[in-house]
C-alpha positions in Angstrom: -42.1 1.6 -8.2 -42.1 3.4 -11.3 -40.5 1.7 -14.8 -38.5 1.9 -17.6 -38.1 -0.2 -20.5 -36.5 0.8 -24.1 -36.9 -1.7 -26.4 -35.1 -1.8 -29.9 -35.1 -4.1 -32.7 -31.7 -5.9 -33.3 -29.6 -5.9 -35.7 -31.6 -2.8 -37.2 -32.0 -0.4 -34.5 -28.4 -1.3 -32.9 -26.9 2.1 -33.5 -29.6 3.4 -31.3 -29.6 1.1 -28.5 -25.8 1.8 -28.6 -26.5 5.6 -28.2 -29.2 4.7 -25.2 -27.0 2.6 -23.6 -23.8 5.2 -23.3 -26.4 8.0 -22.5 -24.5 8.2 -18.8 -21.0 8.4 -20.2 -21.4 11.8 -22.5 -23.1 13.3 -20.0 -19.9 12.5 -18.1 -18.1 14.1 -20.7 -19.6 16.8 -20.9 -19.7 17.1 -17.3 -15.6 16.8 -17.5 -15.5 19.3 -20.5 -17.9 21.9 -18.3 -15.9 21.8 -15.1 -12.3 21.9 -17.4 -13.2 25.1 -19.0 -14.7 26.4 -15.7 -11.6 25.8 -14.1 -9.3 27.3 -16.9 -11.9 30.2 -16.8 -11.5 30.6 -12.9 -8.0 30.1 -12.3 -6.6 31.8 -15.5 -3.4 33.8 -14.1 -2.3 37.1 -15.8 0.1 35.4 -17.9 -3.1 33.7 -19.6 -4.4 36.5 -23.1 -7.4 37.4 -23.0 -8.5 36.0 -26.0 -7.7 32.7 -24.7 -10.0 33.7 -21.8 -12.7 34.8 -24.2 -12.5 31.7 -26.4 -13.0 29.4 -23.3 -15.9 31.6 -22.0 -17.4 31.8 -25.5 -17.1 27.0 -25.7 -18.6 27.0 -22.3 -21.4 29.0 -23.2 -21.6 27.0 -26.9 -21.5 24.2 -24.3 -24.7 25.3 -22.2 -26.8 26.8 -25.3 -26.5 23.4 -27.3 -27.0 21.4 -24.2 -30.0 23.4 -24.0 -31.4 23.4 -27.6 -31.7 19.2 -26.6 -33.5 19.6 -24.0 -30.6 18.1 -21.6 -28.9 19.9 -18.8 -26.1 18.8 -16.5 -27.8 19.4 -12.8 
């Protein structure tokens, strides 16, 4: 079976071992951030402006072009 090991060199490279390490969580963030705005997006009601419509649509697309540009995707 197939392996993976990152290796960093303490105390200098902690910031980056602390950014490999919580990898999993901001893609749960994102993930949280995605389906929020989706869900604002699909159940807006007429009461909600349009603007407020177009400024979610406009963050979820900022969302998937910058997620994107690094190369990281949520599926």
């Amino acid at each position: 079976m197939p392996e993976l090991n990152l290796k960093f060199t303490l105390p200098e490279e902690r910031d980056e071992a602390k950014v490999a390490q919580e990898g999993d969580s901001w893609k749960g963030v994102a993930w949280d951030l995605d389906n929020r705005l989706r869900g604002l997006i699909k159940h807006a009601g007429d009461d909600v402006p349009e603007e407020k419509l177009e400024a979610y649509q406009e963050i979820r697309g900022w969302l998937y072009d910058n997620m994107e540009a690094h190369g990281v995707f949520l599926g």
